[in-house]
Every structure is written in C-alpha cells, then in structure tokens.
C-alpha positions, 0 to 999 in steps of 0.5 A: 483575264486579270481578274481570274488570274488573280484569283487562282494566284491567291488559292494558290497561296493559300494551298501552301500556307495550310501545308506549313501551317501542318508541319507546324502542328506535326512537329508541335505534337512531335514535340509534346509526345517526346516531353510526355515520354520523358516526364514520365520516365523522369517520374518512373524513375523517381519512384523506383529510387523513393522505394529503394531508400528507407524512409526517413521520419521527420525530425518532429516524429524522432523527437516525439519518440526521445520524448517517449523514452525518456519518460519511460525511464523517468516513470522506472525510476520512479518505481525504483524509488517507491520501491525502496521507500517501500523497503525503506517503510517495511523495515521502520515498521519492524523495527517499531516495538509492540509493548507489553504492559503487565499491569500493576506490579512492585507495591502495586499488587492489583486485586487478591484473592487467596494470596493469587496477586494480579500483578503476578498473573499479569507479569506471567502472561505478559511475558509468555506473550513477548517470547510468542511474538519475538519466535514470530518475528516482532519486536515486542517489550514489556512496559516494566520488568520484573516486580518493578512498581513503574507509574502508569503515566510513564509505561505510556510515555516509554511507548510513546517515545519509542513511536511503539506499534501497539500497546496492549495492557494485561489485567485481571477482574474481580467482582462482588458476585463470585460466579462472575467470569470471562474476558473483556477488552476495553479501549480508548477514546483518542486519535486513533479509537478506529483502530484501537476498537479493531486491535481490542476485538481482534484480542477479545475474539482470539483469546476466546477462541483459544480458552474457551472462557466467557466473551464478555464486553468489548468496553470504550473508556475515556479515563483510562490512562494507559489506553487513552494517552498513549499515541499508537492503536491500544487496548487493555484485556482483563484476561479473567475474574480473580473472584471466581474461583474456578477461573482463578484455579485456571489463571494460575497454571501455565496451561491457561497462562499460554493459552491466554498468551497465545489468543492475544497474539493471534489477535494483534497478528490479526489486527496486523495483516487488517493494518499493517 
C-alpha cells in the first residue's frame, strides 16, 4: 500500500509540473509574437521617414562635384586666355610689314634696252603691288622710295628689324638671245627655304595666270642677298626679259605694269591663307 501510494503521488507532481512547464512557453511565445510585431513597426516606420526625407550625399560625392566645377571654370578660363592671345597674335601678324623691293634704283640702273631702265620698271610695279595689298587690308612697304639708290644688304637689314612678314624683291631679265621671255622666281636657301620655296611658286603660278607670259624656272640660290639674308619667307621675280622686244613693249604700259602687279598679290594672299 505505501509503495503505490507513493506512486500516484509523484504522477501527480508531474501532471502539474508539465501544466506550468506550458504556461511558461505560452507566455514565452506571447512575448516573441509582440517583440516581432513591434520590431516590425519600428522598421515600417524607419522606412516611411528614410523615403519622405531627401537624400543627403556623403560629404566625399559633394566635394568631388566642387572639384568638378572648379576645373570647369579653370579650363573657361583658359579658353579665355588663349583666345585673347590668339587676338592678341592676329593682330601682331597684321601689324607685320610685307616689304617691297623695287630692285636697283639711283645710279644703280639694272639692265637697259632702248633708254627702258629696270630700276624704272621695278619701282613702277613695286609700287602698284603695295596700293593692291594696303586696298586688301595688309600693311605693305617698299624697301627704298623714289629713285633712291639704298645698298642691298640695307633693304634687307630694314626688314629684318621690323621682323617684316615676307619680302618680295622685283627685277626684270635680259639675255644674249632676244627671243628669250616670261617670268621666273628664285629663292633662297636660309632658315626658312620651306616656306620661301612655297611664297616663290605661289607668285610664279599667279603672276602667269594673270599675264599670260611664259612660266619659266622656279630657281633656288644660295648667293643672293636679298633672298638669302633676310629672316622672313622671300622670293625675288623677274618679272620679264628687257631683251625681248615685244615683252619690253608689254612691261612698258600700265596695263602689263597691273596685271604684273596684280599676280604677285594674289600669290602672297595665297601663300598667306597656306601660312597665315
């Protein structure tokens, strides 16, 4: 009897352990289901107040962008600068002389034929070739005025100083052979042969065109002075043959003159726009 007594007494314990032992969890899982629910409110309404602000960038990206706009506004100033040293460049290069040498000149007569003096030629079409390139905008001078005998070493030193643009020397030909004519071109070989080869074909071509003479020689020399001492792009034209009768008839009236005149302007406003 005590032995079964005691038995039923400890299942009896254990029938109310196990119902607490329940409560427990029920309350536990209460517990969670009400910490879940509130968590996720809590994340809810985080959300809702991250998506009605604006963002704010971090402070790496708003530095980046200062950075971005202050290069910009180097790099226009820049441009601003270059553009008014361009300006600046332009108007050096107009203010830069295209001389004009009339070849010869004083007691210096060139070659003559019939009482037909080069240096009178010369003179003549040097000077209707600086009135075409002043009408065109260019600053153009002759290397000596007038009938004034100046030595050639001198014309080229004036141009020199004055850092000229080109220099174009005008002469006239002869030869033993009288039926010998047209126009050549020679220039020199100095630091700037290149482009004194280009200026010297440009006036050859040109002056052609416009007279219709004989294209003869585009000639590179080494000893003479006013194409090989000078420091700017030259050239020097014979512009025709004294000699030949019928091309000195033709260099002595104003028509022939111009039209002379007007081909090697062309030919150095071409040469210009190849080399400006």
């Amino acid at each position: 009897m005590y032995g079964r007594r005691h038995y039923r007494g400890y299942r009896g314990n254990g029938r109310q352990t196990g119902a607490v032992l329940q409560a427990v969890l029920w309350a536990i899982t209460a517990v969670c289901i009400v910490v879940v629910c509130v968590a996720m409110a809590i994340h809810t309404k985080a959300s809702q107040v991250v998506a009605a602000e604006p963002m704010v960038l971090p402070v790496s990206v708003t530095v980046r962008e200062r950075e971005i706009v202050d290069l910009a506004r180097e790099t226009v100033s820049e441009m601003e600068r270059a553009g008014e040293s361009a300006a600046i460049r332009m108007q050096a290069e107009k203010e830069r002389a295209i001389v004009i040498d009339a070849g010869h000149g004083g007691m210096d007569g060139g070659c003559v034929f019939d009482d037909v003096k080069e240096k009178d030629i010369n003179r003549r079409i040097a000077w209707e070739v600086v009135k075409k390139l002043r009408d065109r905008g260019y600053r153009a001078e002759l290397a000596r005025k007038g009938d004034d005998y100046v030595e050639k070493i001198d014309r080229v030193a004036y141009a020199n100083r004055t850092n000229a643009l080109l220099y174009v020397s005008i002469h006239q030909n002869s030869c033993e052979v009288g039926s010998v004519s047209g126009i050549e071109t020679w220039y020199g070989e100095n630091g700037v042969t290149e482009e004194s080869r280009q200026l010297a074909q440009f006036v050859q071509q040109e002056t052609v065109s416009a007279t219709g003479a004989v294209s003869r020689e585009l000639v590179s020399d080494d000893e003479l002075c006013v194409i090989n001492k000078s420091h700017m792009p030259s050239c020097l034209i014979e512009t025709g043959f004294l000699s030949n009768k019928d091309e000195r008839g033709k260099l002595c009236t104003e028509e022939y003159r111009e039209k002379i005149a007007e081909g090697i302007v062309r030919g150095i406003e071409r040469y210009l726009k190849v080399f400006p």
